[in-house]
N, CA, C and O of each residue as an XYZ file, in Angstrom:
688
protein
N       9.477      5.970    -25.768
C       8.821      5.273    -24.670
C       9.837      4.420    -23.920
O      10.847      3.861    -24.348
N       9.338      4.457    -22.742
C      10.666      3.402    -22.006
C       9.772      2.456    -20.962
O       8.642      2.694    -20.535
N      10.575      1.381    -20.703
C       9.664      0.595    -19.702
C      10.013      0.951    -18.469
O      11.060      1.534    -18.190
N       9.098      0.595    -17.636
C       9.444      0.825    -16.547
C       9.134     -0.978    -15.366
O       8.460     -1.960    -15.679
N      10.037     -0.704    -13.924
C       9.757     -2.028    -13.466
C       9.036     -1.173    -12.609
O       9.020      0.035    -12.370
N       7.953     -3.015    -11.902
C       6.750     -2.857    -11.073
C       7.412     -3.834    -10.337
O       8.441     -4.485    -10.516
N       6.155     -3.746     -9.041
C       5.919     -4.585     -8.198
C       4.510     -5.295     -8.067
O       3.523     -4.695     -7.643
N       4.501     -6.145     -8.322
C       3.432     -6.955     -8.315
C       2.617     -7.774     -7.564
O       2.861     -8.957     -7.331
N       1.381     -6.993     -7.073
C       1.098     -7.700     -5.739
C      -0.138     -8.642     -5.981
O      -0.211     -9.127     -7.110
N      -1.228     -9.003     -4.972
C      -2.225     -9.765     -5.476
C      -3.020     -9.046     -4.213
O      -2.561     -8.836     -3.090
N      -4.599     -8.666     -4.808
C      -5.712     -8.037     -4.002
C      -6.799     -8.633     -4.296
O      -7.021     -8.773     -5.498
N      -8.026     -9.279     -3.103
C      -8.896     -9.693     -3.718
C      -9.143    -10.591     -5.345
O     -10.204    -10.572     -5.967
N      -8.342    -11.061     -5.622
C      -7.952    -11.906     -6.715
C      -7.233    -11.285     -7.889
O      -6.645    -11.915     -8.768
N      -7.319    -10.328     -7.822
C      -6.756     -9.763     -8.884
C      -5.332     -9.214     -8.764
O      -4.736     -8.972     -7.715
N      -4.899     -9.064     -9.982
C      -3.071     -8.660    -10.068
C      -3.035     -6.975     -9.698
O      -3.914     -6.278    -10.205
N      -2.166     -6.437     -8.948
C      -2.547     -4.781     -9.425
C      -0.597     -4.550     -9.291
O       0.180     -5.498     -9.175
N      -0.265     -3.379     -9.336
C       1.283     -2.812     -9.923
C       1.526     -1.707     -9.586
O       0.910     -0.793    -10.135
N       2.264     -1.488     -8.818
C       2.961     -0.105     -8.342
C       3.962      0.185     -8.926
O       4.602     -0.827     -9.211
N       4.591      1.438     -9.372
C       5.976      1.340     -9.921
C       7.074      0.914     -8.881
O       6.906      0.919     -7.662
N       7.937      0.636     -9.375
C       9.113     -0.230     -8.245
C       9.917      1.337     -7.919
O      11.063      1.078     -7.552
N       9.744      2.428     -7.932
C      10.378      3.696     -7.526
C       9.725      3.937     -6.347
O      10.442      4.290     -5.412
N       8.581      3.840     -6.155
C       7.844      4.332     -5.429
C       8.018      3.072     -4.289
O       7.897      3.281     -3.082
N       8.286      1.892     -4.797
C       8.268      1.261     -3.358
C       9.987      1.154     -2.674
O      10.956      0.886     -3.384
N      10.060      1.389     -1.389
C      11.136      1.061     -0.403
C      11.446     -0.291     -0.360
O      12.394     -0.662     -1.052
N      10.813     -1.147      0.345
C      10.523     -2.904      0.525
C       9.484     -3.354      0.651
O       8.543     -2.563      0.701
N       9.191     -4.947      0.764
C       8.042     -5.355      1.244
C       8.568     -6.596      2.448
O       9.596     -6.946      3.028
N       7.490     -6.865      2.386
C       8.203     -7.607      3.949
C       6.346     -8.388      4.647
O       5.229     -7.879      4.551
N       6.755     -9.698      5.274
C       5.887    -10.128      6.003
C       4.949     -8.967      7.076
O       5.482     -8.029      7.669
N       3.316     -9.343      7.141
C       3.189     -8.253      8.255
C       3.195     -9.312      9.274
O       2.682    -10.429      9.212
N       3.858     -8.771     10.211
C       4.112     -9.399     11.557
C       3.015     -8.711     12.529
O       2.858     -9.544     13.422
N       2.440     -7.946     12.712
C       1.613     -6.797     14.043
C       1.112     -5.365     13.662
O       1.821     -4.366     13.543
N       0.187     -5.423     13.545
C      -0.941     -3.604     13.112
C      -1.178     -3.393     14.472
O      -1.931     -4.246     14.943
N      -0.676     -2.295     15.503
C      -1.225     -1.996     16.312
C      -2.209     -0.833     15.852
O      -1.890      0.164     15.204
N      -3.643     -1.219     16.388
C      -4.462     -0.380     16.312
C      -4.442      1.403     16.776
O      -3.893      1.828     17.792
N      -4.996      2.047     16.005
C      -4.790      3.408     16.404
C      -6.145      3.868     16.472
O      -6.965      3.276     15.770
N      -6.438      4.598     17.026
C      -8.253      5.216     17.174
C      -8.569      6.430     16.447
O      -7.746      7.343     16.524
N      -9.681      6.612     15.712
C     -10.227      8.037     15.210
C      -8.987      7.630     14.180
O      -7.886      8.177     14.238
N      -9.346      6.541     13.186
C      -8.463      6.937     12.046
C      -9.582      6.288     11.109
O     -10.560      5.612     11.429
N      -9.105      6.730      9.765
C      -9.904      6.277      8.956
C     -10.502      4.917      8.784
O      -9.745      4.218      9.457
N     -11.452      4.102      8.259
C     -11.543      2.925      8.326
C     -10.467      2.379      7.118
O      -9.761      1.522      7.650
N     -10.283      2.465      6.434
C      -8.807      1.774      5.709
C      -7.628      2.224      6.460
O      -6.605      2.045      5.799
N      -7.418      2.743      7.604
C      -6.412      2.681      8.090
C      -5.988      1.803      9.506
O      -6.028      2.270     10.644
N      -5.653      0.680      9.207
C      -5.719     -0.422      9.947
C      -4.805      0.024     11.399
O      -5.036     -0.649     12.403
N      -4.054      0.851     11.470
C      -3.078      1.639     12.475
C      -1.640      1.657     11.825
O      -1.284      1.901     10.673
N      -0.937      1.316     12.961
C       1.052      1.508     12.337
C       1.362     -0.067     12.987
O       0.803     -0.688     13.890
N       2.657     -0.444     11.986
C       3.888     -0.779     12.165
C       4.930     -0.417     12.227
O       5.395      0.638     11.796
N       5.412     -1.218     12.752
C       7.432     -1.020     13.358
C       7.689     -1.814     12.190
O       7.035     -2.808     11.878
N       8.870     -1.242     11.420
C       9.402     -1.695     10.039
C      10.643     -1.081     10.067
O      10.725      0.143      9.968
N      11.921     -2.006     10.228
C      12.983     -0.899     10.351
C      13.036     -0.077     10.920
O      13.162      1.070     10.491
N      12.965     -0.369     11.926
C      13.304      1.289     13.325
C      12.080      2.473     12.920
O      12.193      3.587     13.433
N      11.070      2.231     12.113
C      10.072      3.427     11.799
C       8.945      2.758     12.295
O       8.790      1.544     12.432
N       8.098      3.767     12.574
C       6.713      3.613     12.762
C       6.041      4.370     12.071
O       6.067      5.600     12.030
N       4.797      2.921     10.945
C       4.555      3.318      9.804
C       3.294      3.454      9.597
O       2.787      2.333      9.568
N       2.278      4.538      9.384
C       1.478      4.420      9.042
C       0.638      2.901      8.073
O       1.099      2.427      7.036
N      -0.508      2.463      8.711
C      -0.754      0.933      7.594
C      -2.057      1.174      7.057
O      -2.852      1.853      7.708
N      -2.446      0.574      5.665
C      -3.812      1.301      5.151
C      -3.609      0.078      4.484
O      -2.645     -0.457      3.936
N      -5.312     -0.346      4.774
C      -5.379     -1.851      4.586
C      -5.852     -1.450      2.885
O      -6.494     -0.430      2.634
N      -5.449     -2.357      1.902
C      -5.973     -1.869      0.399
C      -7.337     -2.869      0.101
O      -7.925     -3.019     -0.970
N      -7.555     -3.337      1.087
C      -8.488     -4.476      0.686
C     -10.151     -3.385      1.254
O     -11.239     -3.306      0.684
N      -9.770     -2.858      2.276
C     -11.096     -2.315      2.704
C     -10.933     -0.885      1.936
O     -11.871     -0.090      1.881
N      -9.626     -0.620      1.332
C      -9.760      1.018      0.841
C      -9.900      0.941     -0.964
O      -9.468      1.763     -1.771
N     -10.490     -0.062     -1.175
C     -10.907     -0.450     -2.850
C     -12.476     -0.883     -2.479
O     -13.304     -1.088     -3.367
N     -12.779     -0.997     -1.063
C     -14.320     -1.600     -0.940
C     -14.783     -3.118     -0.947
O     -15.956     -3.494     -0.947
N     -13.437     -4.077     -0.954
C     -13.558     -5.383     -0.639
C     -13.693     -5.771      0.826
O     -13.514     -5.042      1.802
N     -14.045     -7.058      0.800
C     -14.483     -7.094      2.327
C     -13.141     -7.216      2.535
O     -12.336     -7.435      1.631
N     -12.752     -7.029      4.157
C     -11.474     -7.430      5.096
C     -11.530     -8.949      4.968
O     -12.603     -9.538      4.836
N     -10.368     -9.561      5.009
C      -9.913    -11.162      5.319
C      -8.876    -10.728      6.421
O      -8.297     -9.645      6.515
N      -8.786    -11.795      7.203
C      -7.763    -12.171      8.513
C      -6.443    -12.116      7.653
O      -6.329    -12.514      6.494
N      -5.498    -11.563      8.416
C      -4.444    -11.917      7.538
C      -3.217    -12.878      7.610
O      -2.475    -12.796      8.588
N      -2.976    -13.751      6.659
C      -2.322    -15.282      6.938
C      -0.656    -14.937      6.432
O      -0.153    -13.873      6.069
N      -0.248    -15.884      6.534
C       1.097    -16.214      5.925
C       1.680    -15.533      4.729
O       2.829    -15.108      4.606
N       0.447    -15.492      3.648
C       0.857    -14.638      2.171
C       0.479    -13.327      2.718
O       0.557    -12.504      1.806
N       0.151    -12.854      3.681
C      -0.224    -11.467      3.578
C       1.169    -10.316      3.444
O       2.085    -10.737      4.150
N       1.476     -9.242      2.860
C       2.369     -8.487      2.986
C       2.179     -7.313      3.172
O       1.011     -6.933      3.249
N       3.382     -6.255      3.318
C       2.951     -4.915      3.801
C       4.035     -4.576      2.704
O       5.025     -5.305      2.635
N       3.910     -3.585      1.905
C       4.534     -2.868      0.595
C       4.649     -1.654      1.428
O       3.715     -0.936      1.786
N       5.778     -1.522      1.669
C       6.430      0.171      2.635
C       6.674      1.022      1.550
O       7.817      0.887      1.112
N       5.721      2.180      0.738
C       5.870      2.684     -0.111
C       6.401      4.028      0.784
O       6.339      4.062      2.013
N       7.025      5.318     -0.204
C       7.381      6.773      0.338
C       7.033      7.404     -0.997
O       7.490      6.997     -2.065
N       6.119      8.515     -0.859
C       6.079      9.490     -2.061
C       5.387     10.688     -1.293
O       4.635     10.511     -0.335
N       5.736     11.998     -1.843
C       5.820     13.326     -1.265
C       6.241     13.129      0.377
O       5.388     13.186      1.263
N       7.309     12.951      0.575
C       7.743     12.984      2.243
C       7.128     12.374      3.317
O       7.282     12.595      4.518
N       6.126     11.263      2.528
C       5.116     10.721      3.837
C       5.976      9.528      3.300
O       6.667      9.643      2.288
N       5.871      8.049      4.243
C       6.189      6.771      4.032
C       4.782      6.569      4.658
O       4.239      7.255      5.525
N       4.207      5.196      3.858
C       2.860      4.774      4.365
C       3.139      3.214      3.831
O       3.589      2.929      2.721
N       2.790      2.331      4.820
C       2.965      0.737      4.238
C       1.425     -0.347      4.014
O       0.651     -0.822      4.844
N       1.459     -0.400      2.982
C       0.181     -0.851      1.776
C      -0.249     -2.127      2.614
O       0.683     -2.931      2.587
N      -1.270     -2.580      3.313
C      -1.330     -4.107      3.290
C      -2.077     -4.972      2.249
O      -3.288     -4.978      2.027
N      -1.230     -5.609      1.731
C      -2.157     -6.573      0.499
C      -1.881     -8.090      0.781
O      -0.931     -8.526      1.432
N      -3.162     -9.031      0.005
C      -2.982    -10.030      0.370
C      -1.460    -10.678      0.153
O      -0.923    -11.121      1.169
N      -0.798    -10.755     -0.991
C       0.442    -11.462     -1.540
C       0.789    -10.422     -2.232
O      -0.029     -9.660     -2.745
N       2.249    -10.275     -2.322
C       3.318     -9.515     -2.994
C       4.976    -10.424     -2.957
O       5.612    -10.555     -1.911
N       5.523    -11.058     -4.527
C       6.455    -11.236     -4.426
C       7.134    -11.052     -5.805
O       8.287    -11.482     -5.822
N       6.798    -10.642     -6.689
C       6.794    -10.481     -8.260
C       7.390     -8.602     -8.539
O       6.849     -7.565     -8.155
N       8.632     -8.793     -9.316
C       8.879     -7.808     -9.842
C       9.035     -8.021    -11.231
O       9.730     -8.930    -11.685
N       8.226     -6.976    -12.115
C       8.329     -7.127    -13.569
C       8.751     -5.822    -14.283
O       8.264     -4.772    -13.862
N       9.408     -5.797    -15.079
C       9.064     -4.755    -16.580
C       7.992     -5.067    -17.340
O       7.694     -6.034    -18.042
N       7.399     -3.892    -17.011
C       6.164     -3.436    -18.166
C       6.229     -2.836    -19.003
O       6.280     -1.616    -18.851
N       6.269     -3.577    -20.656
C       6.616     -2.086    -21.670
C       5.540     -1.487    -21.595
O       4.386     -1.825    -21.331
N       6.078     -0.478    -21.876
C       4.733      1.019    -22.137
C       3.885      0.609    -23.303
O       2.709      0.959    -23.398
N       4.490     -0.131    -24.180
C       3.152     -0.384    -24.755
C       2.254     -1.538    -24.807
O       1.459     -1.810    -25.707
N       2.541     -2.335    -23.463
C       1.471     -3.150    -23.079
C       0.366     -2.321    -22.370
O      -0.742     -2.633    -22.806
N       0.332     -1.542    -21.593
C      -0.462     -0.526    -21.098
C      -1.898      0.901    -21.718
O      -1.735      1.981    -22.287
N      -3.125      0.214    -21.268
C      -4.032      0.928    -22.203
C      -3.976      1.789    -21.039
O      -3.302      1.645    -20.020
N      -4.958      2.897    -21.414
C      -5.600      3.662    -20.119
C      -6.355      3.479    -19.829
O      -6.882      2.649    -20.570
N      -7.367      3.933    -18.501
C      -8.528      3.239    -17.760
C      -9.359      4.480    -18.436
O      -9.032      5.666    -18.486
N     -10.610      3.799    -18.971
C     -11.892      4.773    -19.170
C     -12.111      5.111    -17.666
O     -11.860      4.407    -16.689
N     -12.794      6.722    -17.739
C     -13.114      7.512    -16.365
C     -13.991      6.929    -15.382
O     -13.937      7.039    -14.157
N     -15.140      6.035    -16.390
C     -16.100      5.529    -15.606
C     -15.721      4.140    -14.572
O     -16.450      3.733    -13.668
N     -14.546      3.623    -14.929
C     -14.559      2.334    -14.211
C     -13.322      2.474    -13.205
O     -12.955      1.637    -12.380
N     -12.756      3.754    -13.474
C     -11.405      4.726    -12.369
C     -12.271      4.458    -10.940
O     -11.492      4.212    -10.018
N     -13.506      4.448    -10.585
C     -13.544      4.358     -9.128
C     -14.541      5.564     -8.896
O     -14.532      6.512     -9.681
N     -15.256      5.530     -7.995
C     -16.079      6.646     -7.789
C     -15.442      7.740     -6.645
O     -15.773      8.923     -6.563
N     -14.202      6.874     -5.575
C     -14.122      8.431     -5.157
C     -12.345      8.783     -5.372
O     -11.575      9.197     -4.506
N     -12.023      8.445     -6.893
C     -10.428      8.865     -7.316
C     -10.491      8.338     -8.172
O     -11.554      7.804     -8.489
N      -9.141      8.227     -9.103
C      -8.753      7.475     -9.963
C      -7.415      6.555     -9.580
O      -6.243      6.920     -9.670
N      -7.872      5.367     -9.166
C      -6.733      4.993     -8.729
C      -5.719      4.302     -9.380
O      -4.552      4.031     -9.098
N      -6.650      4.024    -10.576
C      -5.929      3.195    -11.668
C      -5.486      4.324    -12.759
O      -6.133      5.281    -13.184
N      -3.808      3.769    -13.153
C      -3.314      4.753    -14.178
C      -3.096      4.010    -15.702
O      -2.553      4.261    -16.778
N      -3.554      3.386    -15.331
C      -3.330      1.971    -16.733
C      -3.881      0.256    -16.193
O      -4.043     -0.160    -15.045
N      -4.056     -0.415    -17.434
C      -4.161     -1.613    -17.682
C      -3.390     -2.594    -18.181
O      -3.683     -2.641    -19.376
N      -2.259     -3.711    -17.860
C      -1.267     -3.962    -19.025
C      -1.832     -5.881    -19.343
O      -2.318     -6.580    -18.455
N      -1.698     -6.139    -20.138
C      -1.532     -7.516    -20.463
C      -0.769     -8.247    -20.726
O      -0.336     -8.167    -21.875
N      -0.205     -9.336    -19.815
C       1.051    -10.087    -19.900
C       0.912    -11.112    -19.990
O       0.731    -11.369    -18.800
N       0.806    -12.398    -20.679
C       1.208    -13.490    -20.799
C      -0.626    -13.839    -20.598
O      -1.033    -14.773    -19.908
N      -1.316    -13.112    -21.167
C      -3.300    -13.378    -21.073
C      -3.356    -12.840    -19.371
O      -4.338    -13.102    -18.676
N      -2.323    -12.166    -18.904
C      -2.801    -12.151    -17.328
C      -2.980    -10.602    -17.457
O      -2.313     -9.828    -18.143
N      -3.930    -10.361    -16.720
C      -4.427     -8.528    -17.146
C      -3.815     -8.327    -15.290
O      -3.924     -9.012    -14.273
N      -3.287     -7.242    -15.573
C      -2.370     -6.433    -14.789
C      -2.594     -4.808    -14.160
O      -1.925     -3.915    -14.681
N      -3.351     -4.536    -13.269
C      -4.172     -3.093    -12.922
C      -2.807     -2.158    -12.380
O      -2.008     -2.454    -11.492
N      -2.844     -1.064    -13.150
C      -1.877     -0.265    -12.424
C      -2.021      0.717    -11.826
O      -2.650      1.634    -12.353
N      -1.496      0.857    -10.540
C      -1.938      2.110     -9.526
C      -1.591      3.049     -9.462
O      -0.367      2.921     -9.444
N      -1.922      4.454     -9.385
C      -1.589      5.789     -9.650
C      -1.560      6.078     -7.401
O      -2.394      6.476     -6.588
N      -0.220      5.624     -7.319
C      -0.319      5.945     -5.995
C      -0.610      7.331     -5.196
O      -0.811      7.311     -3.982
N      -0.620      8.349     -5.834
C      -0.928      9.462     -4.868
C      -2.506      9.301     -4.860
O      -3.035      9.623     -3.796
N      -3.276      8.893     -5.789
C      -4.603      8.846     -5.812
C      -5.084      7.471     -4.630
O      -5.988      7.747     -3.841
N      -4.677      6.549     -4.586
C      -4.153      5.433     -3.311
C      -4.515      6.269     -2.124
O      -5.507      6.043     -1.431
N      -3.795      7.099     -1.951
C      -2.920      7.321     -0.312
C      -4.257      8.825     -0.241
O      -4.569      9.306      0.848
N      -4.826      9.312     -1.482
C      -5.731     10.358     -1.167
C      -7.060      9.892     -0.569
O      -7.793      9.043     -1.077
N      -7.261     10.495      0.475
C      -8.679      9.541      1.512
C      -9.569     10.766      1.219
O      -9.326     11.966      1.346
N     -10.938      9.961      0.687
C     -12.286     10.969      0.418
C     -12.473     11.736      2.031
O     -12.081     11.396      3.147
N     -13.293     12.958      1.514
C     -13.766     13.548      3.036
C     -12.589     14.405      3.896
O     -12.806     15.173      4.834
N     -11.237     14.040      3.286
C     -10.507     14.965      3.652
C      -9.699     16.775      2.977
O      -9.578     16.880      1.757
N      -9.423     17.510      3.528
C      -9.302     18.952      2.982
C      -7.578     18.312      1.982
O      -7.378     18.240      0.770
N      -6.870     18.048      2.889
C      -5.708     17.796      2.282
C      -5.315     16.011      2.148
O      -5.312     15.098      2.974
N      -5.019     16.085      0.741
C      -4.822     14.364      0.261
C      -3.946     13.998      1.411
O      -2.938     14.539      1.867
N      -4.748     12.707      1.823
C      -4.021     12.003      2.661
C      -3.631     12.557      4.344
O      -2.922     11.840      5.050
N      -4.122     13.756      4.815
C      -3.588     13.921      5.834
C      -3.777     13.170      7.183
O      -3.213     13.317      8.267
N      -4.649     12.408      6.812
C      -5.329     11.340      8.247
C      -3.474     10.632      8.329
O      -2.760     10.839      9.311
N      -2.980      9.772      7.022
C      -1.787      9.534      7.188
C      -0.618     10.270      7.736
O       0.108     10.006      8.694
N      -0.616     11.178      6.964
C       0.477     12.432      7.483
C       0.227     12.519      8.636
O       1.262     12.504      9.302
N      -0.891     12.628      9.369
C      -0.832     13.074     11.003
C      -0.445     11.956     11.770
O       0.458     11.759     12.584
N      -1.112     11.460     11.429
C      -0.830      9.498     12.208
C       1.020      9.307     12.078
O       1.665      8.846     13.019
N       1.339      9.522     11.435
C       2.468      9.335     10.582
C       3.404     10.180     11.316
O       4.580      9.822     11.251
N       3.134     11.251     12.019
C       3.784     12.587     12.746
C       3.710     12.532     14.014
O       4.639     12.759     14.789
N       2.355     12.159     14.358
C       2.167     11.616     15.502
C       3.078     10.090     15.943
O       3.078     10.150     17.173
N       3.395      9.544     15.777
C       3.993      8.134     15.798
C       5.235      7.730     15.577
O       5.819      6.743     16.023
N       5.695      8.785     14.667
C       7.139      8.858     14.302
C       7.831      9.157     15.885
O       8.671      8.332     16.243
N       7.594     10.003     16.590
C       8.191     10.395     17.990
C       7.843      9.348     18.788
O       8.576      9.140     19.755
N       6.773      8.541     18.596
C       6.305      7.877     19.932
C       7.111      7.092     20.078
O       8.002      6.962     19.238
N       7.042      6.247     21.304
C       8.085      5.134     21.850
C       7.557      3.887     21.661
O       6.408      3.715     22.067
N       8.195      2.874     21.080
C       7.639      1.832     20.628
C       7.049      0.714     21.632
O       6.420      1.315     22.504
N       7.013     -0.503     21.819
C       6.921     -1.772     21.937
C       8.019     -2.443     21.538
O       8.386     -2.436     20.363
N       8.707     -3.151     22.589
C       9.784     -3.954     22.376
C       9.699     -5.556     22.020
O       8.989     -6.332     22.660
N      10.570     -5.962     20.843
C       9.395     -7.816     21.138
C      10.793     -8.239     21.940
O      11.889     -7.748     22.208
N      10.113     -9.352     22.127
C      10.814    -10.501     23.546
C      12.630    -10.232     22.777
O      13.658    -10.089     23.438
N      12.519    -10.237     21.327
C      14.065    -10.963     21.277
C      14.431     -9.322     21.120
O      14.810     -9.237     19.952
N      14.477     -8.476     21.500
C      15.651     -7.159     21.852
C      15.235     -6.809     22.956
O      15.057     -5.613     23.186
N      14.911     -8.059     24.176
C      14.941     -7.000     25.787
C      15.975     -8.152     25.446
O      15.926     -9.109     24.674
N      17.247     -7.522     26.618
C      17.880     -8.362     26.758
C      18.262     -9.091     28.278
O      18.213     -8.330     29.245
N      18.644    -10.543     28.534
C      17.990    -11.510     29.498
C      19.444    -11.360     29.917
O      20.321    -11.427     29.055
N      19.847    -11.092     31.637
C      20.823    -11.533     32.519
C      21.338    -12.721     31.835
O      22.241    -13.383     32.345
C-alpha cells in the first residue's frame, strides 16, 4: 500500500479530497462568465493562465444550495482524460498525505443517487475526510457521453477570444 497526497478543500461544511495528481492549481475565483444552454452546475468559463476553462460549481452539482462567492471561495483547475475543467468550492488551501489505511470505502447506498462520487472515507486527527472519485465528478446525469456538456463548452471556448482586464490594455 502506498500513500498518496490530496488536496483539501471545504464544501458546504464539510472536508472532501481530490488526489493532488489530478489537480494542476488552485487559485482565487476572480470572474465566471456566464455561458447559456449549459448544465445547471455549470456556472460558465474562466480565464486561468491564458486558458479558457470550463467552471462547474460543486456546491449546486452535490445538490447544496448556491452561496455568493466571497474571499475564501476557490477554483481547483483539475485535467483528467484530455479535458481541463476548474472545480468551484467554497475554501481550498490544505495539502495532505493520506495513508491508505486511513481510508474505508463508501457503502453504495450513501455514493449518491446519480454516481458514485465518493471513492473513500479517511479519518484524520477525529476530522472525517470525503474522497472524490473525479471522473464520476465531471460525469453529468442525462448525458450519452460522461461529461460532454464540458468537453463541448471546453472546445467551444478554447478558440474563442477573450476579455481583456484593464491591467493588459496598454495606456499611451
Amino acid at each position: 500500500m502506498t500513500d498518496e497526497t490530496y488536496v483539501l478543500f471545504e464544501l458546504a461544511g464539510a472536508d472532501y479530497a481530490l488526489r493532488s495528481r489530478e489537480v494542476q492549481h488552485i487559485e482565487m475565483l476572480e470572474h465566471v462568465t456566464q455561458v447559456p444552454n449549459t448544465a445547471p452546475c455549470v456556472d460558465g468559463v474562466v480565464f486561468s493562465r491564458g486558458q479558457v476553462i470550463p467552471a462547474m460549481n460543486l456546491r449546486v452539482r452535490f445538490g447544496f444550495p448556491r452561496q455568493a462567492y466571497d474571499l475564501r471561495t476557490r477554483i481547483i483547475v483539475v485535467h483528467t482524460q484530455q479535458r481541463t475543467v476548474a472545480l468551484i468550492v467554497d475554501a481550498a488551501r490544505e495539502f495532505r498525505t493520506i495513508p491508505e489505511d486511513t481510508i474505508r470505502a463508501i457503502d453504495e447506498q450513501v455514493s449518491g443517487i446519480n454516481g458514485n462520487y465518493l471513492r473513500g472515507v479517511a479519518t484524520i486527527n477525529q476530522r472525517l475526510i470525503l474522497l472524490l472519485e473525479l471522473e464520476a465528478v465531471l460525469s453529468l446525469p442525462g448525458k450519452g457521453n460522461p461529461a460532454e456538456v464540458l468537453r463541448e463548452l471546453h472546445a467551444a471556448n478554447s478558440a474563442a477570444p477573450r476579455r481583456l482586464r484593464q491591467s493588459e490594455v496598454s495606456h499611451p
